[in-house]
C-alpha positions as CSV (number, residue, x, y, z in Angstrom):
1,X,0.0,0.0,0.0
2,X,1.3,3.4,-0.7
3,X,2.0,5.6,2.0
4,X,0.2,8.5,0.6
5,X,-2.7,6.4,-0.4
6,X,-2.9,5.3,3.5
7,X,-2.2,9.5,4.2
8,X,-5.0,10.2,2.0
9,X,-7.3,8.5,4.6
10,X,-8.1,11.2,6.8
11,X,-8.7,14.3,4.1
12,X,-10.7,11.8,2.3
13,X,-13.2,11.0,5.5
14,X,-13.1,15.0,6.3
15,X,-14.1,16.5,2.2
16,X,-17.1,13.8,2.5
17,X,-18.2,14.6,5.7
18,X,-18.1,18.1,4.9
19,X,-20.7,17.2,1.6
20,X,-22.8,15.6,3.7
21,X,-26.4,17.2,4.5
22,X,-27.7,16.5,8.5
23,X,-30.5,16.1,7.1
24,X,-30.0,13.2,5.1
25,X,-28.9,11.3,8.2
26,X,-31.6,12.5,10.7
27,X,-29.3,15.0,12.1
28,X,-31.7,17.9,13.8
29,X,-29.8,21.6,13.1
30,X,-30.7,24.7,14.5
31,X,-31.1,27.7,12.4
32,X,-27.6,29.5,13.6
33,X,-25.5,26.3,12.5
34,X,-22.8,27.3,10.1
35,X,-21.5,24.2,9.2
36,X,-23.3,23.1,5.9
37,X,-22.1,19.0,6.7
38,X,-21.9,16.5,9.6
39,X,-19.8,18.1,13.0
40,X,-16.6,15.5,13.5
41,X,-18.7,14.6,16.8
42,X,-22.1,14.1,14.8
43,X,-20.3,11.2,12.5
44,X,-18.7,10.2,15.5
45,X,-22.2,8.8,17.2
46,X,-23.7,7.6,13.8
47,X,-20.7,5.6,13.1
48,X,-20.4,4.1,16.8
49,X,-16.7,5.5,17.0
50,X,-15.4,8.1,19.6
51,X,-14.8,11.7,18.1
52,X,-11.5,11.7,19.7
53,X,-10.7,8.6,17.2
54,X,-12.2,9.9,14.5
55,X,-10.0,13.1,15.3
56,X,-7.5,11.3,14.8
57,X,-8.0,9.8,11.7
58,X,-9.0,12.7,10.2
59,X,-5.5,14.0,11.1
60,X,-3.3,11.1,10.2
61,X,-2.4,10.5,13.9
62,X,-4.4,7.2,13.9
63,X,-3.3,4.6,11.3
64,X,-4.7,1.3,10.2
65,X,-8.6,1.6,11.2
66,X,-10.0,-2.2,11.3
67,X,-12.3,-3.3,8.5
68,X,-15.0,-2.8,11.3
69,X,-14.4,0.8,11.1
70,X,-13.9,1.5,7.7
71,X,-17.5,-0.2,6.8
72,X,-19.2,1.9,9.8
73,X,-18.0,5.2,8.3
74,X,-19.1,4.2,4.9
75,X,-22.4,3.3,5.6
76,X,-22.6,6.9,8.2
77,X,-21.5,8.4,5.2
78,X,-23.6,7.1,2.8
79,X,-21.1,6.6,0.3
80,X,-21.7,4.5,-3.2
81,X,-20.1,1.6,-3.7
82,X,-17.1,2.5,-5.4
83,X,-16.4,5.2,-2.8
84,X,-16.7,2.6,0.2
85,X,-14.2,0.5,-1.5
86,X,-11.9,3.8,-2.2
87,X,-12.1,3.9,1.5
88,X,-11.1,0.4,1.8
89,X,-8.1,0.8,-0.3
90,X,-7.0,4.0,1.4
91,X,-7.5,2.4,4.8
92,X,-4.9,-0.5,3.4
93,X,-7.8,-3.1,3.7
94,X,-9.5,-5.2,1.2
95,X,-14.2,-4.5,1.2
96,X,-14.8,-7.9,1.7
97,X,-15.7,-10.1,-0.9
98,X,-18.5,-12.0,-1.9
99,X,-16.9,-15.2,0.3
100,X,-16.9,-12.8,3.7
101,X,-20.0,-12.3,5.4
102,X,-21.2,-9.1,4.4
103,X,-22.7,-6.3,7.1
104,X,-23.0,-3.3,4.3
105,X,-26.2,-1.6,4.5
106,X,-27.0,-0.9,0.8
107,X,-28.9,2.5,0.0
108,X,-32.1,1.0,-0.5
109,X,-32.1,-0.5,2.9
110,X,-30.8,2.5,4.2
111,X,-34.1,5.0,2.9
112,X,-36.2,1.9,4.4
113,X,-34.7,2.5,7.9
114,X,-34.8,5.8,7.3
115,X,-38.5,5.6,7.4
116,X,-38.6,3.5,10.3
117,X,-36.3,6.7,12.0
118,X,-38.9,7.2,15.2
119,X,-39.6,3.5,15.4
120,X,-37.0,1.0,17.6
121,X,-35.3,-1.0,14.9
122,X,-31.5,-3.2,15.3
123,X,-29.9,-4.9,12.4
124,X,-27.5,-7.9,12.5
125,X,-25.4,-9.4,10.0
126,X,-25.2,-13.0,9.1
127,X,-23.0,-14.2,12.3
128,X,-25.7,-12.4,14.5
129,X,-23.2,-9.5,15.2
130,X,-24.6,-5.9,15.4
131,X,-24.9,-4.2,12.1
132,X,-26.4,-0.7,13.8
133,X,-29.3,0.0,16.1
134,X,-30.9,3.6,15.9
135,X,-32.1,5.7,18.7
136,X,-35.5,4.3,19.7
137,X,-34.0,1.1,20.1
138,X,-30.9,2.4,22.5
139,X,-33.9,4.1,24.2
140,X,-35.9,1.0,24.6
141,X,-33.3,-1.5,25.0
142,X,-30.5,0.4,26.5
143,X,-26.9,1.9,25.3
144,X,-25.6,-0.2,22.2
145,X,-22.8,2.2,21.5
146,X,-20.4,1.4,24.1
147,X,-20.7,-2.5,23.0
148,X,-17.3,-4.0,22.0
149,X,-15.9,-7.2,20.5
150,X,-18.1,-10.0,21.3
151,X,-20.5,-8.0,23.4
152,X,-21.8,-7.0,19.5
153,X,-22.9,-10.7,19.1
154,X,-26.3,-11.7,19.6
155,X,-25.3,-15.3,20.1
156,X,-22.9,-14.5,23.0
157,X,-25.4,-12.1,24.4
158,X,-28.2,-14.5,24.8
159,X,-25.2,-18.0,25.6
160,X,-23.7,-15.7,28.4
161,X,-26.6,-14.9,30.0
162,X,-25.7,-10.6,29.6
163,X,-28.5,-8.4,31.0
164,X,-31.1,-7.9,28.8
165,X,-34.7,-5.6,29.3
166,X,-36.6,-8.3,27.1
167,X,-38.3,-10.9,29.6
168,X,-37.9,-14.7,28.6
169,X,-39.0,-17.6,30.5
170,X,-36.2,-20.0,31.1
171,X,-37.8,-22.4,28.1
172,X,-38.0,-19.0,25.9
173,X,-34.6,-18.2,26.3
174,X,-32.9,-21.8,25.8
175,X,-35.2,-21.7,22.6
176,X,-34.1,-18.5,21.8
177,X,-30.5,-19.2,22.2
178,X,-31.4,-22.6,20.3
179,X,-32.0,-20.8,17.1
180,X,-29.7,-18.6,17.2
181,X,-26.9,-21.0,17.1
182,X,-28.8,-23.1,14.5
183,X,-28.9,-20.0,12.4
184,X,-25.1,-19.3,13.0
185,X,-24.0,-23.2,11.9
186,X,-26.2,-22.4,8.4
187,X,-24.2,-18.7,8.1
188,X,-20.8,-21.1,8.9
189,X,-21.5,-23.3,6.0
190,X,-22.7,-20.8,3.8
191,X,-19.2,-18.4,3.9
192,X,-16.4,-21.3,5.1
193,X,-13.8,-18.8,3.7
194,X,-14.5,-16.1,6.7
195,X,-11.5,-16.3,9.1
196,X,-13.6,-13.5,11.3
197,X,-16.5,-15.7,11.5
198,X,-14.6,-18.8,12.4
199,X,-12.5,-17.0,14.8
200,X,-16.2,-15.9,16.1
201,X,-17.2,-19.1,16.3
202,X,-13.6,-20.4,18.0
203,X,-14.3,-17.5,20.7
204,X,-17.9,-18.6,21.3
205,X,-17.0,-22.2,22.2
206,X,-13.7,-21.5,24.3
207,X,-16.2,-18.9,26.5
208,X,-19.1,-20.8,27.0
209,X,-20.3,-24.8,27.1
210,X,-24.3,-23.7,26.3
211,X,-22.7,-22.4,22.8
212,X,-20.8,-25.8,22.6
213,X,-24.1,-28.0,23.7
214,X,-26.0,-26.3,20.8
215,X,-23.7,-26.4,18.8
216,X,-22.9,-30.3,18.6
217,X,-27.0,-30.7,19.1
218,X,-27.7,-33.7,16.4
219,X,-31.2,-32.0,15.7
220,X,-30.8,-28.3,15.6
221,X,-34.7,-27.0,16.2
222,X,-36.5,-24.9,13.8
223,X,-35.5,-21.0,12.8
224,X,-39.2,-19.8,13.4
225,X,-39.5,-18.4,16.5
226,X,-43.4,-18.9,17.3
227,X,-44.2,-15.6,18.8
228,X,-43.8,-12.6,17.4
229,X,-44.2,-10.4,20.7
230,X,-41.6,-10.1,23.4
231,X,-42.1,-8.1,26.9
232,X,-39.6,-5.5,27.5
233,X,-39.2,-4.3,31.2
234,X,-37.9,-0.7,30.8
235,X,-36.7,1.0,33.7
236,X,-38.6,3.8,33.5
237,X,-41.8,2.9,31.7
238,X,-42.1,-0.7,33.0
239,X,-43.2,-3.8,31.3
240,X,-44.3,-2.7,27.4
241,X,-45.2,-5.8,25.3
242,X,-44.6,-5.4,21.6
243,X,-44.8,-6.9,18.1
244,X,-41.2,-8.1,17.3
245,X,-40.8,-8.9,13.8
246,X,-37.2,-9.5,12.1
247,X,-36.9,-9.1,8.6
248,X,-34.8,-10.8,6.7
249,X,-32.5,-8.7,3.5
250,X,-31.5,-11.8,1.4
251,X,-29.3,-10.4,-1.2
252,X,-27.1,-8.8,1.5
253,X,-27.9,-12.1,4.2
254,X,-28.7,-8.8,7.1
255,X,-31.6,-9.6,9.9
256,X,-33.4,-6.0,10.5
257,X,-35.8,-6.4,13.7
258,X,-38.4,-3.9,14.5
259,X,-40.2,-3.5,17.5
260,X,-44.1,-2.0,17.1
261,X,-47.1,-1.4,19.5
262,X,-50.7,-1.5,18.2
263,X,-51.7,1.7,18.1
264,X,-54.0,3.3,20.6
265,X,-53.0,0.1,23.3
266,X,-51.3,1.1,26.5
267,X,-48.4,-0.5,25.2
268,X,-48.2,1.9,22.4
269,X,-47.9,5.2,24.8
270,X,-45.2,3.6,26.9
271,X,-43.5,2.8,24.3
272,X,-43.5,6.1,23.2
273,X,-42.8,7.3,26.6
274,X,-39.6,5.1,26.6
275,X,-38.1,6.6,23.1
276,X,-39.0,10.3,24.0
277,X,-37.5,9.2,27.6
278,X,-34.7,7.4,26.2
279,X,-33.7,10.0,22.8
280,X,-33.8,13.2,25.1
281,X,-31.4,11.4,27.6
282,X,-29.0,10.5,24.3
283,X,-29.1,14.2,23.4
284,X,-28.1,15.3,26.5
């Protein structure tokens, strides 16, 4: 890699975040803003990076972002294909291939969330590992941005037990962590080439014998789960029970989930509750 292409990193990041509108992310302006683009700290959060690193970057004092980075600017930035894989290049790293297990939000997907912008939604790559969640869902669910390494993987999340606001019954959890592992042994036999995903998968059996169990499980059960409605127990709001449909983007292998209430229902006022609750406290 050339050592200018690699310098080129930073300005390149900085001249498209100055081209691109708030607006067109869900960034609310006031009327005395001067800047016409996205503040360094305003990519920062949509990108799930610190501003300080993304400082850094920008200035050529941080080298050699991970491939995880480079794809979360890209998609923050909106950028067309051939721009995200200019990025790639200039990062020294190669956009994955049709053999890697993709987590690139195409634009048409993008204008879909977009739409869904004041309604809790979380999407997941193939390996079950978080994609992006927007701010209704942080609000409902709780803080995704400070997640790291294998926090970020569904499969872990539910194996290990972490806290979670969505109440299970001990039989709807083991079947929920059931199919999740069933799902990840299909997404391991569908991209064999992955070293990430087998390095996932390496890291999920070392940590934890419930991964392992399911895992070797002669009969894997089936992928539909057979409710559609989960309780979440906010801390604020309480108990909301909602419609919890996940979609599934089979050109691009993603899993978007959204979380509704019918409308007029109790349900469907704490639930807005939580995200006005929740959103304010994220502005803050």
């Amino acid at each position: 890699m050339d050592s200018v292409e690699t310098w080129e990193f930073g300005p390149t990041v900085r001249r498209w975040r100055d081209r691109l509108a708030p607006e067109a992310v869900g960034v609310q302006v006031g009327r005395r803003r001067r800047a016409g683009g996205l503040r360094r700290e305003e990519l920062a959060a949509l990108a799930g990076i610190s501003a300080d690193y993304l400082t850094r970057l920008e200035q050529g004092r941080a080298a050699a972002p991970s491939a995880q980075v480079v794809e979360s600017l890209a998609r923050a930035l909106r950028l067309s294909d051939p721009e995200r894989d200019l990025l790639y290049r200039l990062a020294g790293q190669i956009a994955p291939g049709p053999d890697i297990v993709p987590s690139r939000v195409p634009p048409s997907v993008q204008r879909l969330l977009d739409r869904l912008s004041h309604t809790p939604v979380v999407v997941y790559d193939a390996s079950w590992t978080l994609v992006l969640a927007n701010a209704p869902y942080d609000a409902l669910m709780g803080e995704t941005t400070t997640w790291r390494g294998l926090e970020r993987n569904a499969v872990w999340r539910n194996v290990a037990r972490l806290p979670s606001r969505v109440a299970h019954t001990p039989r709807e959890q083991s079947e929920h962590e059931a199919r999740l592992v069933a799902d990840l042994r299909l997404t391991a036999s569908r991209y064999p080439a992955d070293r990430t995903l087998r390095r996932l998968i390496t890291d999920l059996a070392a940590g934890s014998p419930r991964f392992t169990e399911l895992w070797d499980a002669e009969t894997p059960p089936p992928l539909a789960d057979p409710s559609r409605q989960k309780t979440v127990d906010h801390p604020e709001v309480g108990p909301i029970t909602l419609d919890c449909d996940t979609l599934f983007v089979a050109l691009d292998d993603l899993r978007v989930t959204v979380y509704t209430a019918e409308p007029g229902t109790e349900d469907a006022d704490r639930l807005a509750l939580a995200i006005v609750l929740g959103t304010q406290s994220l502005q803050l």
